[in-house]
C-alpha positions as protocol buffer text, in pm:
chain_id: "A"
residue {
  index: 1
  type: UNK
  ca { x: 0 y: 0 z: 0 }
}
residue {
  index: 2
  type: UNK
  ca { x: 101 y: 351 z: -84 }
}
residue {
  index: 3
  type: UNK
  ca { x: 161 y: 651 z: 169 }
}
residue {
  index: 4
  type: UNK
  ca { x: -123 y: 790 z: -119 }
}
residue {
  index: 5
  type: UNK
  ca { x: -328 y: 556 z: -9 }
}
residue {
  index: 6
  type: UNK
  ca { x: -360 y: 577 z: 386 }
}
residue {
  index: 7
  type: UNK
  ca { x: -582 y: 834 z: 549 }
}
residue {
  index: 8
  type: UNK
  ca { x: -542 y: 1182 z: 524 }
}
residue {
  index: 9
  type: UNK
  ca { x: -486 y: 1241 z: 906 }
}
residue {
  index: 10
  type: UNK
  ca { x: -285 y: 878 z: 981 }
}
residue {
  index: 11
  type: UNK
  ca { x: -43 y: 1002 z: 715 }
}
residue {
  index: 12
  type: UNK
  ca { x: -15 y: 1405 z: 842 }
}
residue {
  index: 13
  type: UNK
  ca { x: 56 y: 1221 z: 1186 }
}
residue {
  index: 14
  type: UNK
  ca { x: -313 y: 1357 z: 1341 }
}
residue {
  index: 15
  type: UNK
  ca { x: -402 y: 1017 z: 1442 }
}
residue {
  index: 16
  type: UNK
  ca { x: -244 y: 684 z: 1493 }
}
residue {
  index: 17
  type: UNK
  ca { x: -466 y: 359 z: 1405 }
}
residue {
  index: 18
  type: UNK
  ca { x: -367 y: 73 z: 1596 }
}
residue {
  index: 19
  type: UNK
  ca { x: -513 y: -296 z: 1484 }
}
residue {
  index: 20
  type: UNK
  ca { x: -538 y: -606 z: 1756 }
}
residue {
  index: 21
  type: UNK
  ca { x: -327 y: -907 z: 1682 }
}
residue {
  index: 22
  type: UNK
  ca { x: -409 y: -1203 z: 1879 }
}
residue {
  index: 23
  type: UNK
  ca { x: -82 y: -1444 z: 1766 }
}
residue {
  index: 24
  type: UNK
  ca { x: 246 y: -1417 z: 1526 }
}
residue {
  index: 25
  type: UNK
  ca { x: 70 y: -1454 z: 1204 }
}
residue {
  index: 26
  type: UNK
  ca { x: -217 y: -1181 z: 1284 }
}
residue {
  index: 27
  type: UNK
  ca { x: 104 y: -939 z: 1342 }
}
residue {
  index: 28
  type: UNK
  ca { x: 279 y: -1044 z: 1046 }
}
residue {
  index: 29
  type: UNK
  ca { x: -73 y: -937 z: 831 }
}
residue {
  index: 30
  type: UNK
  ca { x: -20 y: -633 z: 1015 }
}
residue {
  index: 31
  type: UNK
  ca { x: 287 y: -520 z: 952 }
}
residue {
  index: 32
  type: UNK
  ca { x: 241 y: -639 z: 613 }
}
residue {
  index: 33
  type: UNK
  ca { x: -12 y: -398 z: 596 }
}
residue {
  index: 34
  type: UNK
  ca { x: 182 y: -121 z: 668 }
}
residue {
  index: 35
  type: UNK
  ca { x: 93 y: -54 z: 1048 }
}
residue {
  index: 36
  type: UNK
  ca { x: 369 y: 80 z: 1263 }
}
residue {
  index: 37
  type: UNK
  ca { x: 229 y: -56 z: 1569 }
}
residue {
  index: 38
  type: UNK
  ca { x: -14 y: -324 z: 1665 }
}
residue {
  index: 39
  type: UNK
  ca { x: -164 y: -427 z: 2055 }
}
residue {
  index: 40
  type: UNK
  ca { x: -146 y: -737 z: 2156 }
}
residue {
  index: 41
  type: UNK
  ca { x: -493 y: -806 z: 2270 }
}
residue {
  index: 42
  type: UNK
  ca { x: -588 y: -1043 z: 2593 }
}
residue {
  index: 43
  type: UNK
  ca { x: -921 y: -1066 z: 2479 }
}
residue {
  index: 44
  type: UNK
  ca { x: -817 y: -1214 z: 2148 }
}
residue {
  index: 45
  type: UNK
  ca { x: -495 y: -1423 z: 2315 }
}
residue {
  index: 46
  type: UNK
  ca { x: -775 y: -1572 z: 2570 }
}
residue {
  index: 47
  type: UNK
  ca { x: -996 y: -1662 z: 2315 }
}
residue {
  index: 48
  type: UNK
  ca { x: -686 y: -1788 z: 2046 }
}
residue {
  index: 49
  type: UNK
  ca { x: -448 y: -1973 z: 2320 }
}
residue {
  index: 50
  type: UNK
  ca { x: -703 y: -2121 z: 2551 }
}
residue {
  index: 51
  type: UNK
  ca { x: -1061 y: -2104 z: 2374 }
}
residue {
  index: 52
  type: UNK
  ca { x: -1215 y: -1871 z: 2654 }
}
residue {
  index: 53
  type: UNK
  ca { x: -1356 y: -1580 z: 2720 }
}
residue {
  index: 54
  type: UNK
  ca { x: -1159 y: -1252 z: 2826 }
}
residue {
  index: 55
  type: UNK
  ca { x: -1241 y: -1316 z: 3175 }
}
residue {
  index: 56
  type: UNK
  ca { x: -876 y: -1273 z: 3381 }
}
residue {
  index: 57
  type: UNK
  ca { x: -818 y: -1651 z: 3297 }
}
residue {
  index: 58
  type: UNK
  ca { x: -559 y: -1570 z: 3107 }
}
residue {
  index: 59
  type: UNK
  ca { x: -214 y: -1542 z: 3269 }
}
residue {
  index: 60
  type: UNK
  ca { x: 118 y: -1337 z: 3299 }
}
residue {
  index: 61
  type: UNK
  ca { x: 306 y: -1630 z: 3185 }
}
residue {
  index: 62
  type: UNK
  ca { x: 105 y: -1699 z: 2888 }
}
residue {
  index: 63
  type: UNK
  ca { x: 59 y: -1362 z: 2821 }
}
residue {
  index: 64
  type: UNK
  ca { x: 488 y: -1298 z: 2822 }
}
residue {
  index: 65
  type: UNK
  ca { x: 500 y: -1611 z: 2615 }
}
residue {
  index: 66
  type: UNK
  ca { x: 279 y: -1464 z: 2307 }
}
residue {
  index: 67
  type: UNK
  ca { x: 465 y: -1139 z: 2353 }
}
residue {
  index: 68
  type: UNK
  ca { x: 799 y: -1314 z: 2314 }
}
residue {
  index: 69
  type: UNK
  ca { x: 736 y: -1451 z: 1990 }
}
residue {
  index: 70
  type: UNK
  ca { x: 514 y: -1154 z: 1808 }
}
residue {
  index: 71
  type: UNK
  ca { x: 885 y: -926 z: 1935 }
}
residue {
  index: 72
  type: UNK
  ca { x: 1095 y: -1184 z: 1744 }
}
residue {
  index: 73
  type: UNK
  ca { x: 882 y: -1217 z: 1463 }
}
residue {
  index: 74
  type: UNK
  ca { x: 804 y: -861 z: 1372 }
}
residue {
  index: 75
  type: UNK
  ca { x: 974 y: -514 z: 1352 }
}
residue {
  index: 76
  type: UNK
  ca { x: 655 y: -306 z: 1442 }
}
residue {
  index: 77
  type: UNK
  ca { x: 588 y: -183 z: 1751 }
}
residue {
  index: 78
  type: UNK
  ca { x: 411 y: -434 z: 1960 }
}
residue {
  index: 79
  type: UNK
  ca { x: 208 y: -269 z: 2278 }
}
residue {
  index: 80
  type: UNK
  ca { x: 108 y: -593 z: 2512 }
}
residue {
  index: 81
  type: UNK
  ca { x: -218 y: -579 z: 2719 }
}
residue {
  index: 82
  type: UNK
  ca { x: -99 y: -581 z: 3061 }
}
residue {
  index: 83
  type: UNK
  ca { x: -438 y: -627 z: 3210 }
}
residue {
  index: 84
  type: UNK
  ca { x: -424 y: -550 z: 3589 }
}
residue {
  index: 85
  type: UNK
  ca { x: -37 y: -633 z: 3601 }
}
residue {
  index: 86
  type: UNK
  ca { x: -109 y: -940 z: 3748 }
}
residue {
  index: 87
  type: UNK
  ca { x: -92 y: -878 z: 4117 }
}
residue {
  index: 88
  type: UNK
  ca { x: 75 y: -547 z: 4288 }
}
residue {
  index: 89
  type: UNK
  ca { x: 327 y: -307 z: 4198 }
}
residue {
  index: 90
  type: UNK
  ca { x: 604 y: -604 z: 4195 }
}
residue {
  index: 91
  type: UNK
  ca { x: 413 y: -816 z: 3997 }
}
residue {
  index: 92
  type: UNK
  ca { x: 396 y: -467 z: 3760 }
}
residue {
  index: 93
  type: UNK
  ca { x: 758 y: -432 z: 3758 }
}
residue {
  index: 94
  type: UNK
  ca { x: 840 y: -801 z: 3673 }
}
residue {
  index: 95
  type: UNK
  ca { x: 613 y: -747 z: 3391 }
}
residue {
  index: 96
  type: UNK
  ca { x: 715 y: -396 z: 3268 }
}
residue {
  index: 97
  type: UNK
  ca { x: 1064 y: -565 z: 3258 }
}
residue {
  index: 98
  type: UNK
  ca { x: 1007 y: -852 z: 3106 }
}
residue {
  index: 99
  type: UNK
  ca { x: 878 y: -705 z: 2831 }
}
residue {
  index: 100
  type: UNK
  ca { x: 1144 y: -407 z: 2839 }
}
residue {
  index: 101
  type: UNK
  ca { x: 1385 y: -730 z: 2763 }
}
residue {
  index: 102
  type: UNK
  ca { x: 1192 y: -839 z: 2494 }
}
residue {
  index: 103
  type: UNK
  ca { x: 1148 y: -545 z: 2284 }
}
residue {
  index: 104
  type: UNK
  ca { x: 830 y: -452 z: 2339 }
}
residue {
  index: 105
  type: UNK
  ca { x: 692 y: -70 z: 2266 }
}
residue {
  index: 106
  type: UNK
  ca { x: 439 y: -28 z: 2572 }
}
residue {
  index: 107
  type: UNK
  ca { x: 191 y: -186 z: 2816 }
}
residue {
  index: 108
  type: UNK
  ca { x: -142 y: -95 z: 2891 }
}
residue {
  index: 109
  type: UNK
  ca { x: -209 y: -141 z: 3246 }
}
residue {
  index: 110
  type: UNK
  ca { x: -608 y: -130 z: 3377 }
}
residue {
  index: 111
  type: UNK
  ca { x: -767 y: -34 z: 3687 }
}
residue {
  index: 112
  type: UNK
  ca { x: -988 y: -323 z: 3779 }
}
residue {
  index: 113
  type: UNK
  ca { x: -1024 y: -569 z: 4023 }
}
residue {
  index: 114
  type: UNK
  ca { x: -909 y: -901 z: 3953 }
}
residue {
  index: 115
  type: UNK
  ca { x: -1026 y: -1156 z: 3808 }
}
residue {
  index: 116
  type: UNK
  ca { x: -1119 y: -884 z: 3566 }
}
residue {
  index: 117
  type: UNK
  ca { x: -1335 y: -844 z: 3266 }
}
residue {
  index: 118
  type: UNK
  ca { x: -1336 y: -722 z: 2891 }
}
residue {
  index: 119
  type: UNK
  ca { x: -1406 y: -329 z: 2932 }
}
residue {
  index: 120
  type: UNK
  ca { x: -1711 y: -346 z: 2726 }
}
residue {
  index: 121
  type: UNK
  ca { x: -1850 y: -671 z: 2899 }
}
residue {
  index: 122
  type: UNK
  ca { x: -2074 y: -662 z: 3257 }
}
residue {
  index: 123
  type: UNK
  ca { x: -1998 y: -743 z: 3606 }
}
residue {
  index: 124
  type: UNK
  ca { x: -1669 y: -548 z: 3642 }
}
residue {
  index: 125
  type: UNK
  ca { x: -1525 y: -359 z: 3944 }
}
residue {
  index: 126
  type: UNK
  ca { x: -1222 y: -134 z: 4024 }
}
residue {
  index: 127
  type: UNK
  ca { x: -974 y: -113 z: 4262 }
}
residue {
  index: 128
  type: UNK
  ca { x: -888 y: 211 z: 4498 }
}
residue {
  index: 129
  type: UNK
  ca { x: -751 y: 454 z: 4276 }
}
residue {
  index: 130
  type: UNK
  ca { x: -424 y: 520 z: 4455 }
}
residue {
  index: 131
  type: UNK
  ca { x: -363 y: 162 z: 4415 }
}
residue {
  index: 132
  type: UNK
  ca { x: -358 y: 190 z: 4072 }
}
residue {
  index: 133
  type: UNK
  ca { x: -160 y: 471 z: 4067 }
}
residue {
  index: 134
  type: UNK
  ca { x: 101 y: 284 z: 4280 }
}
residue {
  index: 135
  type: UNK
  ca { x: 112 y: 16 z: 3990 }
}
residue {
  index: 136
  type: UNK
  ca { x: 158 y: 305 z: 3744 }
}
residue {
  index: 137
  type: UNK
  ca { x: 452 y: 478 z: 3895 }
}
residue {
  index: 138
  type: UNK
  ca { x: 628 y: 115 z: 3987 }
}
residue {
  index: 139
  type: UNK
  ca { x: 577 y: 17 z: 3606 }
}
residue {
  index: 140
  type: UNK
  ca { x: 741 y: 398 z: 3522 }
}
residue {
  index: 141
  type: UNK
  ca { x: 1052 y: 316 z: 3745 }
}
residue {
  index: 142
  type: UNK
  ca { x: 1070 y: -13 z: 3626 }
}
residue {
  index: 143
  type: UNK
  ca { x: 1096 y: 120 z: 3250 }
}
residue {
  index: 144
  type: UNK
  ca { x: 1423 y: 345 z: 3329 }
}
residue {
  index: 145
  type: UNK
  ca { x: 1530 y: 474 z: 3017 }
}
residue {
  index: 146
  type: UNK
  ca { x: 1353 y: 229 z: 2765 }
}
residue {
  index: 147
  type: UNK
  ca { x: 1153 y: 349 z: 2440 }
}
residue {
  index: 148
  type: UNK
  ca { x: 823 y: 196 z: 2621 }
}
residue {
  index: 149
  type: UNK
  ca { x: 480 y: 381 z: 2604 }
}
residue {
  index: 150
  type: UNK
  ca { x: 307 y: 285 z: 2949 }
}
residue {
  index: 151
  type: UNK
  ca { x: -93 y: 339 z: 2893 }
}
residue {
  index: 152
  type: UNK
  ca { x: -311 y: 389 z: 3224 }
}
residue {
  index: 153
  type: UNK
  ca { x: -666 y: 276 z: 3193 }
}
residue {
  index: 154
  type: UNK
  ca { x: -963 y: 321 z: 3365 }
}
residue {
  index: 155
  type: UNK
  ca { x: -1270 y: 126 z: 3407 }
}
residue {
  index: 156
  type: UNK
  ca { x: -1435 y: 334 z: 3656 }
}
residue {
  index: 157
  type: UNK
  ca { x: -1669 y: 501 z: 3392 }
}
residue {
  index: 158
  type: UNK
  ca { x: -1891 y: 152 z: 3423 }
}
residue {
  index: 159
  type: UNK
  ca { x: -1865 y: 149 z: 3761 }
}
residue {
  index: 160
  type: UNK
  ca { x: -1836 y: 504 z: 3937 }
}
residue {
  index: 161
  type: UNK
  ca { x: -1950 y: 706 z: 3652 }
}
residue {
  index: 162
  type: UNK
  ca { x: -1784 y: 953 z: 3365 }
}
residue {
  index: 163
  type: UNK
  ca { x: -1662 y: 1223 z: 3653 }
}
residue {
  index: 164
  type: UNK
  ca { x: -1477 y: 967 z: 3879 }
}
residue {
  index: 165
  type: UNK
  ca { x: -1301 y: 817 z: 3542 }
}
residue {
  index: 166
  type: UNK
  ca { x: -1153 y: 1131 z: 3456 }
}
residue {
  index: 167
  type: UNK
  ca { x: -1061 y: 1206 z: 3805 }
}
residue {
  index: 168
  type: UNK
  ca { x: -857 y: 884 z: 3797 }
}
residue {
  index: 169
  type: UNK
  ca { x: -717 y: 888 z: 3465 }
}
residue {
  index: 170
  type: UNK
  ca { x: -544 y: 1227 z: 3585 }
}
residue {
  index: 171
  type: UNK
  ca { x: -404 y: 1065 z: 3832 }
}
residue {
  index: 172
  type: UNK
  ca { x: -266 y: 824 z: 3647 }
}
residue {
  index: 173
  type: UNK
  ca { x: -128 y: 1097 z: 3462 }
}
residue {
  index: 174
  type: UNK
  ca { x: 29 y: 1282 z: 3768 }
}
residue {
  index: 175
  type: UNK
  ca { x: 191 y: 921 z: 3895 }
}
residue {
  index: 176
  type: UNK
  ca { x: 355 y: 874 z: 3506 }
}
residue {
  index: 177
  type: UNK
  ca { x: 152 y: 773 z: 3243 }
}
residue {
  index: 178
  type: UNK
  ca { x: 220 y: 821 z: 2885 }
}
residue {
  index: 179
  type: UNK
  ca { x: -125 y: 791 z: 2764 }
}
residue {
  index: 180
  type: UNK
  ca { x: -451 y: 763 z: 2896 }
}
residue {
  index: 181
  type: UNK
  ca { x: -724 y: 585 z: 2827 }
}
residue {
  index: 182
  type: UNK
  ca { x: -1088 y: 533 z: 2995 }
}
residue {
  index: 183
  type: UNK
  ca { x: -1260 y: 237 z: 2873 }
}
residue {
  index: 184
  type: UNK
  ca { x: -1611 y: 211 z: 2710 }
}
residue {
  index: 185
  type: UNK
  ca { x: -1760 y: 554 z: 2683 }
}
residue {
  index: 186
  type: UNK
  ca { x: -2131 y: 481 z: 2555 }
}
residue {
  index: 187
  type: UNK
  ca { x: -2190 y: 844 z: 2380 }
}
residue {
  index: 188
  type: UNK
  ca { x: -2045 y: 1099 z: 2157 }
}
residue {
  index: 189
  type: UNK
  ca { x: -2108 y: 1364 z: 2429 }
}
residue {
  index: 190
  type: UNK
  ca { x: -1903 y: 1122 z: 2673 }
}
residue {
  index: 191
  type: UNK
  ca { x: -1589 y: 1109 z: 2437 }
}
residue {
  index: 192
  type: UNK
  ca { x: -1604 y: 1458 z: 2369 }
}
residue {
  index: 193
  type: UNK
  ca { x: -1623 y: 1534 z: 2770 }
}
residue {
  index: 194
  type: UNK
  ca { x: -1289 y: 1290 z: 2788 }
}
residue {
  index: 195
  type: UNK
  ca { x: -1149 y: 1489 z: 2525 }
}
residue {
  index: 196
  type: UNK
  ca { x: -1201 y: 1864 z: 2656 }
}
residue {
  index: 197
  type: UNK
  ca { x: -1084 y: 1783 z: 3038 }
}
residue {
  index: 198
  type: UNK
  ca { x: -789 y: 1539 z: 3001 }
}
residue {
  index: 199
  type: UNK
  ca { x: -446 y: 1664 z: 2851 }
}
residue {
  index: 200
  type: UNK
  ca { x: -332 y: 1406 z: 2536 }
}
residue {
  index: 201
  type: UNK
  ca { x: -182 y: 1183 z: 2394 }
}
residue {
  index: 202
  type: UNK
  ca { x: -530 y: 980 z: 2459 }
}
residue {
  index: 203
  type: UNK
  ca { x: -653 y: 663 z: 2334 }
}
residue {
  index: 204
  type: UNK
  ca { x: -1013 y: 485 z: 2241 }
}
residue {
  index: 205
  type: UNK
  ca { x: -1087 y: 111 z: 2249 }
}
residue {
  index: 206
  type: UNK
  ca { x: -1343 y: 103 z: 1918 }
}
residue {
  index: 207
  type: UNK
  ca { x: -1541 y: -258 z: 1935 }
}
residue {
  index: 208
  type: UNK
  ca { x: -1809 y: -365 z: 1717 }
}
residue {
  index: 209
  type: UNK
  ca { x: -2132 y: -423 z: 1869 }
}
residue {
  index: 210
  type: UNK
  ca { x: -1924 y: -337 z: 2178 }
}
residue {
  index: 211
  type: UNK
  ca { x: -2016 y: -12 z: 2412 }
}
residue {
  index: 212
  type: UNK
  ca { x: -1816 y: 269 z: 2278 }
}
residue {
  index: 213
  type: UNK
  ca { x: -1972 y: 440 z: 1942 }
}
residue {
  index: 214
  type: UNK
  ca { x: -1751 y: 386 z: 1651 }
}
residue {
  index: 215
  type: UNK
  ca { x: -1669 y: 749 z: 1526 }
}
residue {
  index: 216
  type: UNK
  ca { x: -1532 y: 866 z: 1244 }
}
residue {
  index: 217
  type: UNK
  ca { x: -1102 y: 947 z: 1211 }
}
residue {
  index: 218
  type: UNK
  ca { x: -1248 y: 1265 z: 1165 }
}
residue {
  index: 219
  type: UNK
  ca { x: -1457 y: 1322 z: 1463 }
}
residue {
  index: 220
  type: UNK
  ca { x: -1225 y: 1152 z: 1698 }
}
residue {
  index: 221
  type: UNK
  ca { x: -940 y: 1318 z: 1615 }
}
residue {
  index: 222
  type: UNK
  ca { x: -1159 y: 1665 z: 1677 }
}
residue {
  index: 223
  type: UNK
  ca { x: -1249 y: 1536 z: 2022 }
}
residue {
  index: 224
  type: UNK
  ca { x: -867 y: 1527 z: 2117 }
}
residue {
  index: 225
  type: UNK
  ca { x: -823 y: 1148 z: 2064 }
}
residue {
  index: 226
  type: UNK
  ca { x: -501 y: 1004 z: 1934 }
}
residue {
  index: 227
  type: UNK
  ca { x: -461 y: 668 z: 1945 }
}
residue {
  index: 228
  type: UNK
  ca { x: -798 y: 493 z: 1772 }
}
residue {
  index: 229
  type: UNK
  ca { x: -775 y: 92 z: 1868 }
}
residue {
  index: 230
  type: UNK
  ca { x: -978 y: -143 z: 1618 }
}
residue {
  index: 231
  type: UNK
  ca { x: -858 y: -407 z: 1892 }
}
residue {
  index: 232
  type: UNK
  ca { x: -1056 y: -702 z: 1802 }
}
residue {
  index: 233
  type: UNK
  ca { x: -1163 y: -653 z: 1412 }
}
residue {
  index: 234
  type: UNK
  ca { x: -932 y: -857 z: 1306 }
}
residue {
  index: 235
  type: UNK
  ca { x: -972 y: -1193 z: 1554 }
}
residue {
  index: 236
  type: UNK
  ca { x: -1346 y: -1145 z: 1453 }
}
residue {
  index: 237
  type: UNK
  ca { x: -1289 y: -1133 z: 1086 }
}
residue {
  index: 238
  type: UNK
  ca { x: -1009 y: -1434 z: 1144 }
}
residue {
  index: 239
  type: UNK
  ca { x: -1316 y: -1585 z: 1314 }
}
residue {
  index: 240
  type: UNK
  ca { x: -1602 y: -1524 z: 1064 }
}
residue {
  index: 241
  type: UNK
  ca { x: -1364 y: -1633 z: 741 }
}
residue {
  index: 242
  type: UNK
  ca { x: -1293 y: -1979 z: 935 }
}
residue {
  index: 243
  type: UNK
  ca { x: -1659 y: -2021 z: 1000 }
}
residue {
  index: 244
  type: UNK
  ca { x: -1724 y: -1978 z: 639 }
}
residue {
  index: 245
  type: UNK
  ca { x: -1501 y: -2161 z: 499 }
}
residue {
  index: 246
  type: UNK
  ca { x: -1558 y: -2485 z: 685 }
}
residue {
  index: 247
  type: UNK
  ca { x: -1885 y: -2450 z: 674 }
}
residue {
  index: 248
  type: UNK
  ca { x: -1842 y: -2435 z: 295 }
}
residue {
  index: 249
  type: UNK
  ca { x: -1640 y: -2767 z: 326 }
}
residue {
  index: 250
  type: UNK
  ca { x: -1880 y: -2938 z: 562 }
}
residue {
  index: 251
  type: UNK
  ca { x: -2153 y: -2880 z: 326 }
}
residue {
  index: 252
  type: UNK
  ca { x: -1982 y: -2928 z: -4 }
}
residue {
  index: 253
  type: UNK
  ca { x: -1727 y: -3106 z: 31 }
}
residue {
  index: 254
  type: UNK
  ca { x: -1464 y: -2863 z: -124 }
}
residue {
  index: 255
  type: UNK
  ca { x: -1325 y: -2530 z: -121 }
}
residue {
  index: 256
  type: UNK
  ca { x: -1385 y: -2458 z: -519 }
}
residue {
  index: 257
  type: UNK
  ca { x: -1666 y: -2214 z: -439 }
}
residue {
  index: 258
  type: UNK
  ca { x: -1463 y: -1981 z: -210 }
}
residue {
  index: 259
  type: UNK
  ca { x: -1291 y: -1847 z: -488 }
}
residue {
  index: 260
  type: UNK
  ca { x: -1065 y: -1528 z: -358 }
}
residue {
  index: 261
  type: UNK
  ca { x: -1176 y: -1579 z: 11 }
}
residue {
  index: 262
  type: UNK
  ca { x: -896 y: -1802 z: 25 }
}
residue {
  index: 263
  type: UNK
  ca { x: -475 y: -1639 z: 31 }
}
residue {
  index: 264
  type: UNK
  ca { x: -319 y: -1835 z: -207 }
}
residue {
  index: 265
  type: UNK
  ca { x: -55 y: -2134 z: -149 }
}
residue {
  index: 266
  type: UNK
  ca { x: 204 y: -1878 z: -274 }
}
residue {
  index: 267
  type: UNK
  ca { x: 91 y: -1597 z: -117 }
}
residue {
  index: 268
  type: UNK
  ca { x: 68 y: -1757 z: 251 }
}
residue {
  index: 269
  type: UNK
  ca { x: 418 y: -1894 z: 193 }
}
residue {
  index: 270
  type: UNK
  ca { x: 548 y: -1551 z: 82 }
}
residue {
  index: 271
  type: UNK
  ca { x: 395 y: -1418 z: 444 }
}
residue {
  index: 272
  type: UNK
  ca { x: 571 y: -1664 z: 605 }
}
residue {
  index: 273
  type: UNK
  ca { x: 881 y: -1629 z: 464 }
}
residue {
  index: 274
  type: UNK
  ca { x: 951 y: -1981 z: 304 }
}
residue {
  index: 275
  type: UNK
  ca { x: 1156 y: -1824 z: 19 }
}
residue {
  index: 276
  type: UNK
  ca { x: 1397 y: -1684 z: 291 }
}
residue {
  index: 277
  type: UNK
  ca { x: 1414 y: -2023 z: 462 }
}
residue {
  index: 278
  type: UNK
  ca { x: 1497 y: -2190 z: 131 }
}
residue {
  index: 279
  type: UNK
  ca { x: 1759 y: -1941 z: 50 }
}
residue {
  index: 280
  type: UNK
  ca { x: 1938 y: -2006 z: 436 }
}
residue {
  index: 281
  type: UNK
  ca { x: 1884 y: -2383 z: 379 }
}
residue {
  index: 282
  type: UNK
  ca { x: 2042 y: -2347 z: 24 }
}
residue {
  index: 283
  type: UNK
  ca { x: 2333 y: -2135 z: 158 }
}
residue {
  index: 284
  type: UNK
  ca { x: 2433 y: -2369 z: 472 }
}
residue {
  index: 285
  type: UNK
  ca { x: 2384 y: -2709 z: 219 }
}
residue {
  index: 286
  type: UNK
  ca { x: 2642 y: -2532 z: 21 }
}
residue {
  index: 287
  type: UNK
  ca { x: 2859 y: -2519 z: 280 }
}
residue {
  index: 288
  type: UNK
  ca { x: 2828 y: -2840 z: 380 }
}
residue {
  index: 289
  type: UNK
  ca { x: 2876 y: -3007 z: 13 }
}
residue {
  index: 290
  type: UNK
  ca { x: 3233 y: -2788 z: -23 }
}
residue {
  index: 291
  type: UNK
  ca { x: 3364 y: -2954 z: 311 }
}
C-alpha cells in the first residue's frame, strides 16, 4: 500500500490507528499492511491460546509467552495488554521488565479488580484509585530509560460514573503515564467530555457491537483522541472467514466455491517467509557439500 493511499490524518501524523493481533501470524498481516504498531490483545490471546472468554483466565506467563514470539517475529511496535499487572506493583515491575527485555513498545495497564473483565462486557469492578496509581509509577521506574509507552486505563466510567473516570485517569497521569485511556464511553457527548478535560496523547478502544460508538477518524481526532484501537476486528474477521469456509467444506465437500476468500498457497508462503528459509537452507547445504 502507498503513503497515497492511507488516510489523510494517519499520514499528516493527526491520528495513529492501531489494529489487535491475537498471535504471530495476525502481526505479520499487520505489519504487512503497513501498520507501525499493533496491541497485543488479551481478549483475542484468551480466546486464540485457551478457547475462553476474556475473563482474567488468562495469565502473565502466557501472556509474556505470546509477547515473546510476536517481538521476534516482527519489527513493528508491539504494545502488550498488561491487564491489571497481574498482582501489585512487583508483579507490575516483573512485567514492565520482562517485556522491556523483549522489545516490546508499551503496556497498557487497567484499573480493575481481579479476576477482571473485557471493558465493554458486565460485572466489572475497580480497585482504589491510589492503588492503581502505585502500579503506574512502579511500572514507570521499572521502565528506566527504555523506548516503552506505558498506557493507564480506567474502568471506573462503568462502575463510578464519567466524573470519577476522569478524576482517575489524571491521576494516572500525575503518577507517570504516557497515555490515557478510559474504557467504554457509551456516547459521543461522553468522548467529547474525555477529550475537553484530560491533557493528550489519549486513546479509544473502538469494538463492534461493543459499548463505545464507533466514530469517524475525523470526529475523533476533533475530540482530542489520538490513538484509535480497532482491537478485536481482526480476531473477529479471522473468526467469521474460518466459520465460512468450513462451513463451505462441511456442506460441499470442497473449497472450489470460495474463490478469492482463500490467500493463495504462494501468497501464505510468501507471508511466512519460506523463500527466505529456502535461500538459508540453500546457503548452509552449500557449505556443507564444499567440506
Amino acid at each position: 500500500m502507498s503513503n497515497d493511499d492511507v488516510h489523510p490524518l494517519i499520514r499528516q501524523g493527526r491520528i495513529m490507528v492501531v489494529p489487535g493481533v491475537y498471535d504471530v501470524l495476525s502481526a505479520k498481516i499487520a505489519e504487512r499492511a503497513g501498520f507501525p504498531a499493533a496491541v497485543l490483545t488479551g481478549y483475542g490471546v484468551s480466546a486464540s491460546y485457551l478457547g475462553e472468554p476474556d475473563f482474567g483466565i488468562l495469565t502473565q506467563t502466557e501472556v509474556l509467552d505470546v509477547a515473546r514470539r510476536l517481538t521476534a517475529a516482527v519489527k513493528i511496535g508491539v504494545i502488550v495488554d498488561g491487564d491489571t499487572g497481574y498482582g501489585g506493583p512487583l508483579n507490575v515491575q516483573r512485567l514492565v521488565k520482562e517485556l522491556v527485555t523483549m522489545g516490546a513498545r508499551g503496556v497498557i495497564l487497567e484499573d480493575q479488580r481481579w479476576p477482571k473483565r473485557c471493558g465493554h462486557m458486565r460485572n466489572k469492578d475497580v480497585i482504589e484509585a491510589e492503588e492503581h496509581a502505585a502500579k503506574i509509577r512502579a511500572a514507570r521506574d521499572a521502565r528506566g530509560e527504555a523506548r516503552f509507552m506505558i498506557t493507564a486505563r480506567t474502568d471506573a466510567l462503568e462502575t463510578d460514573g464519567l466524573q470519577e473516570a476522569i478524576r482517575r485517569a489524571s491521576l494516572y497521569k500525575e503518577a507517570g503515564a504516557d497515555v490515557l485511556f478510559v474504557e467504554g464511553p457509551r456516547s459521543k457527548e461522553e468522548l467529547a467530555e474525555i477529550g475537553r478535560r484530560l491533557p493528550p496523547p489519549l486513546a479509544v478502544n473502538l469494538i463492534e457491537g461493543g459499548r463505545t460508538p464507533i466514530c469517524s477518524p475525523e470526529e475523533l481526532a476533533e475530540m482530542g483522541f489520538f490513538s484509535l484501537g480497532f482491537v478485536l476486528s481482526g480476531l473477529y474477521a479471522a473468526a467469521r472467514a474460518l466459520e465460512r469456509t468450513f462451513g463451505e467444506l462441511r456442506r460441499q465437500g470442497t473449497t472450489a466455491g470460495l474463490g478469492d476468500a482463500l490467500m493463495s498457497f504462494d501468497e501464505f508462503n510468501s507471508l511466512v517467509g519460506v523463500e527466505e528459509r529456502y535461500a538459508s537452507d540453500e546457503r548452509y547445504r552449500a557449505h556443507n557439500e564444499r567440506r
